[in-house]
C-alpha positions in Angstrom: 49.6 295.7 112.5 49.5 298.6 109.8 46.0 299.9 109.3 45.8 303.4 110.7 47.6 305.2 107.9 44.7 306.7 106.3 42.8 309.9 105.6 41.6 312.6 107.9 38.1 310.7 107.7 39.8 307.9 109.7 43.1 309.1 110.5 42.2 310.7 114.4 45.1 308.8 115.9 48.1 309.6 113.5 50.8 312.1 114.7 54.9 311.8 114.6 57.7 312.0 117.7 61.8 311.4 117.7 64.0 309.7 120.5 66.7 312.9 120.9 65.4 313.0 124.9 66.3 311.0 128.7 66.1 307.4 128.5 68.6 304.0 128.1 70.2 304.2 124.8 69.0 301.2 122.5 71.8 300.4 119.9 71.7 301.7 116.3 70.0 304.6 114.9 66.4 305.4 113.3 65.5 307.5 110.1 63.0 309.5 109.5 61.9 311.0 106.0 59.6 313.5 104.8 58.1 313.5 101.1 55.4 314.7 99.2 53.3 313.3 95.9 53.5 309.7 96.8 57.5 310.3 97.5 58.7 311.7 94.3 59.8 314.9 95.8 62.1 315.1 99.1 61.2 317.3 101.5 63.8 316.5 104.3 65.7 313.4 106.0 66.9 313.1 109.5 68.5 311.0 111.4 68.7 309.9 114.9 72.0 308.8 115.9 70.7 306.7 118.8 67.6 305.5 119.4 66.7 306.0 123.4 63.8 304.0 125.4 60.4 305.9 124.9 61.4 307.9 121.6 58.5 307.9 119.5 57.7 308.7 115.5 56.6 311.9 117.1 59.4 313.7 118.9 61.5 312.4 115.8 59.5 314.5 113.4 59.4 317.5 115.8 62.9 317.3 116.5 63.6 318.5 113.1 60.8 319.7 112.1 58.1 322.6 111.8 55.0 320.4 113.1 51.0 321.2 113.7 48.6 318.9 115.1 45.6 318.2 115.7 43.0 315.9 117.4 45.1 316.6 120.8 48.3 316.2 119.3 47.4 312.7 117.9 47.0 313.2 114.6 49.7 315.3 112.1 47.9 318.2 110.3 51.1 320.2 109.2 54.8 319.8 108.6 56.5 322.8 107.8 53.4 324.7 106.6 52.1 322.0 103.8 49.0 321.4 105.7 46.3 318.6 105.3 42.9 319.2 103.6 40.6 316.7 104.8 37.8 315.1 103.5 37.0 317.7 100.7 40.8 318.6 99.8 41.2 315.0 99.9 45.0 315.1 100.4 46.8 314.9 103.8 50.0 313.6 105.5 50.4 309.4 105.8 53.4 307.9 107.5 55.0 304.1 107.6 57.2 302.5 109.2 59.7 300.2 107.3 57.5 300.5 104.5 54.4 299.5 106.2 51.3 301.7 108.0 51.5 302.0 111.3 48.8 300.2 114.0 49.0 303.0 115.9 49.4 307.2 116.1 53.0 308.1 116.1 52.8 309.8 119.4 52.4 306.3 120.5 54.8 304.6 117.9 57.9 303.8 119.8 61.2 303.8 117.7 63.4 301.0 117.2 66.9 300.5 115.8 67.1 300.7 112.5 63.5 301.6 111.6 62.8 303.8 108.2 59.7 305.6 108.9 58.2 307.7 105.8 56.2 310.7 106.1 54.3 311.4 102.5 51.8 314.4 101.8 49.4 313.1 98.8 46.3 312.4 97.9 43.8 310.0 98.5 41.2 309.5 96.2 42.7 307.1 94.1 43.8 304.9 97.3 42.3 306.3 100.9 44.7 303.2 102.4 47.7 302.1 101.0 48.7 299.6 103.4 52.6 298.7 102.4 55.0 300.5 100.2 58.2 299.2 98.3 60.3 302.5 99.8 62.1 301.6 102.9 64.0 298.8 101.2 66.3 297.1 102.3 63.6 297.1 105.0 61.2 295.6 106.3 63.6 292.4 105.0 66.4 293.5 107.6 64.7 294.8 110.7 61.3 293.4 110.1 57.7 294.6 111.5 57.6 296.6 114.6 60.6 295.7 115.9 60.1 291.7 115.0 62.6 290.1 112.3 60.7 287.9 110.2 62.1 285.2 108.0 61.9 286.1 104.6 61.0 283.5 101.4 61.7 283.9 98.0 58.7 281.8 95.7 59.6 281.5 92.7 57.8 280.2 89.7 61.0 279.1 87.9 63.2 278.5 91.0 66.1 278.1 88.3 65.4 281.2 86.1 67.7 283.8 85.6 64.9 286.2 87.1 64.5 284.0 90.2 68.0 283.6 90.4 68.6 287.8 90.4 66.1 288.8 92.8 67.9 286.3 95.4 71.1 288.0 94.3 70.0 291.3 94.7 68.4 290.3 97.8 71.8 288.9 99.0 73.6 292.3 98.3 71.9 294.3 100.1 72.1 291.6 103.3 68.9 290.3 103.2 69.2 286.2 104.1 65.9 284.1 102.7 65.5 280.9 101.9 63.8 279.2 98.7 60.2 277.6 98.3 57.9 277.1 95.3 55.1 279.2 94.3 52.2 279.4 96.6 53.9 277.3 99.4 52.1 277.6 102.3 53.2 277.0 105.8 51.8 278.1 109.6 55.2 280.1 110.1 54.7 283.8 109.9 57.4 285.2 106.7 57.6 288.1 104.5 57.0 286.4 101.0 58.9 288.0 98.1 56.9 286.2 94.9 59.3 286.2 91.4 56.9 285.2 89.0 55.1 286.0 85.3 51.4 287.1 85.4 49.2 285.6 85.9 51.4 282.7 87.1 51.5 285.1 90.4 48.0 284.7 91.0 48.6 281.4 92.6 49.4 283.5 95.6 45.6 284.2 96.2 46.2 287.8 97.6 48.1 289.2 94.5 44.6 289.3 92.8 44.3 292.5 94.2 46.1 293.9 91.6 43.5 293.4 88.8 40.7 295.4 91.4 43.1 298.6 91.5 44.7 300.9 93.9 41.5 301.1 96.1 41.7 297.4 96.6 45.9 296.9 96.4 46.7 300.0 97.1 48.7 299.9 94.5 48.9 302.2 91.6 48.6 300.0 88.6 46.1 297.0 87.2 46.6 293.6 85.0 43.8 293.2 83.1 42.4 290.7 80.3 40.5 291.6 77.2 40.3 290.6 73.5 42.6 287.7 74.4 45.4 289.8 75.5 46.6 290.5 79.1 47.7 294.0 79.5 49.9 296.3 82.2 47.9 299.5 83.0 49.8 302.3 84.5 47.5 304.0 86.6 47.7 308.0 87.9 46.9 309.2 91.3 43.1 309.1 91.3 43.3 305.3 89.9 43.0 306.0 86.2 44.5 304.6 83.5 47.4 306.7 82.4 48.7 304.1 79.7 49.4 300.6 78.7 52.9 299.4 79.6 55.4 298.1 76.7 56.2 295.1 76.5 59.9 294.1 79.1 58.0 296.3 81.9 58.0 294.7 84.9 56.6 295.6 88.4 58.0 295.8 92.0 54.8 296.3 94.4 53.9 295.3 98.2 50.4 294.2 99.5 49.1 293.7 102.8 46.1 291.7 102.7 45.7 291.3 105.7 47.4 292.7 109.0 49.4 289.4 109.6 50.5 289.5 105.9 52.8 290.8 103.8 54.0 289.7 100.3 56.4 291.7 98.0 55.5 291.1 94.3 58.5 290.8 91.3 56.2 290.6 88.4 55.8 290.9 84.5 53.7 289.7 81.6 57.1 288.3 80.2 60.1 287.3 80.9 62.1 290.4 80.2 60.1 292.3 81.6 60.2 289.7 85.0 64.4 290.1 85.2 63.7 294.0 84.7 61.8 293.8 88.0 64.2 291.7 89.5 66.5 294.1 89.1 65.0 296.6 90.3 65.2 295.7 94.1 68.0 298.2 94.6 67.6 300.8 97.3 69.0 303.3 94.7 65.5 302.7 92.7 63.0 302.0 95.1 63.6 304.7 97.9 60.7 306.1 99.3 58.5 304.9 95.6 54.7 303.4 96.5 55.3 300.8 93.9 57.9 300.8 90.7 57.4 300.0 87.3 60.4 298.7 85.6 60.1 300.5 81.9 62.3 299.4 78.9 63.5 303.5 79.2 64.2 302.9 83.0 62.4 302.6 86.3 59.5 305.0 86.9 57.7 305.2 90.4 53.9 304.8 90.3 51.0 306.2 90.4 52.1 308.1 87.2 52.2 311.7 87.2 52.6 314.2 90.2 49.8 313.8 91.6 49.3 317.3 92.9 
């Protein structure tokens, strides 16, 4: 579903395209956005009024756009001169859509209304794959996965906790209908899974272990581990390193894909505070174009930590 967004070392089919030319009008419009340093600094937005029949992540980005290419136009090199370094610079452009890599190069990505595709220029040592970001929200809740709505399923480990009870409300304001389940229920219907729980209640959700392997496993930039009899939050930087311990009342907003038929959103904390901090971080406002967020006692902070330049 999402597992091309990689590295020059296995990125030959990437590229970008936008729906501006001939073709049956589809209704509703697309955006395109172009970042750098895991999207803590804007670079541009765009965006396409209507999206037509064959527009493509492509002819989007070159509609607006300074692009180079390479690989016979398959794969992104360049946008507006910030140009990829490959395998030794080890930082190059990555793009998703509605949060999530793409399956295939954007010259063959066809847009659909309402998508929120993310260009990001960063680097990749930390995390060569990061396959699903928390940036494009309200999406993928609202539009779902190339072009496919998707129920969506709050699990909750305290159905009737004032965390719980926030992430639904925040999910409700910004339009996103999901029903209810307990932690861990399973189910052969396909869903997007939003888990409000403590750590390492969350675990119960076999994927989220991930996030005690690090960023080259979750792909996301920060770790729970257990020592000494005390579970801490790491804060990790771009290459996967510790940066520092979180306080106590941080709480984390993250997104793993597991697998290509997968995707769970995780609202999590060591404690309770810090679990209604992350709940109330699922705001648009905070989580635009982040990786992952942690949700600080001082205030929300995207991750990795650091630039990352």
């Amino acid at each position: 579903m999402r597992r091309l967004a990689a590295c020059s070392l296995a990125l030959a089919l990437l590229a970008g395209g936008c729906g501006l030319g001939e073709g049956d009008e589809e209704r509703g419009g697309a955006t395109i956005r172009v970042t750098r340093d895991f999207g803590k600094q804007r670079v541009g937005t765009m965006r396409v009024r209507q999206v037509r029949e064959g527009d493509t992540v492509m002819r989007a980005l070159r509609s607006r756009f300074e692009v180079k290419t390479r690989f016979g136009g398959r794969f992104v090199q360049a946008i507006d001169g910030v140009a990829g370094k490959g395998p030794e610079g080890r930082r190059d452009w990555f793009y998703f859509v509605n949060g999530s890599e793409a399956s295939v190069g954007a010259a063959e990505y066809d847009l659909s209304p309402g998508d929120v595709v993310q260009w990001d220029y960063r680097r990749w040592d930390g995390a060569m794959r990061v396959p699903a970001i928390v940036g494009a929200f309200p999406e993928p809740f609202k539009g779902g996965l190339e072009s496919k709505r998707l129920p969506v399923r709050v699990e909750c480990d305290d159905a009737k906790s004032p965390p719980c009870r926030e992430a639904k409300r925040r999910l409700r304001r910004a339009g996103i209908r999901a029903s209810g389940a307990s932690l861990g229920t399973s189910g052969a219907e396909k869903v997007l899974r939003v888990v409000v729980a403590r750590w390492p209640g969350a675990r119960l959700v076999r994927a989220t272990a991930a996030l005690e392997q690090g960023p080259g496993q979750s792909g996301v930039f920060a770790r729970f581990a257990a020592g000494g009899g005390t579970r801490r939050l790491h804060l990790l930087g771009p290459n996967g390193e510790v940066v520092r311990q979180a306080p106590p009342g941080t709480g984390l907003v993250a997104a793993l894909s597991p697998r290509e038929d997968q995707l769970i959103w995780l609202v999590t904390a060591l404690d309770r505070r810090g679990l209604m901090a992350a709940a109330r971080a699922l705001a648009s406002r905070v989580l635009r174009d982040a990786y992952a967020v942690a949700a600080t006692p001082r205030g929300p902070e995207s991750l990795p930590v650091g630039s990352g330049r």
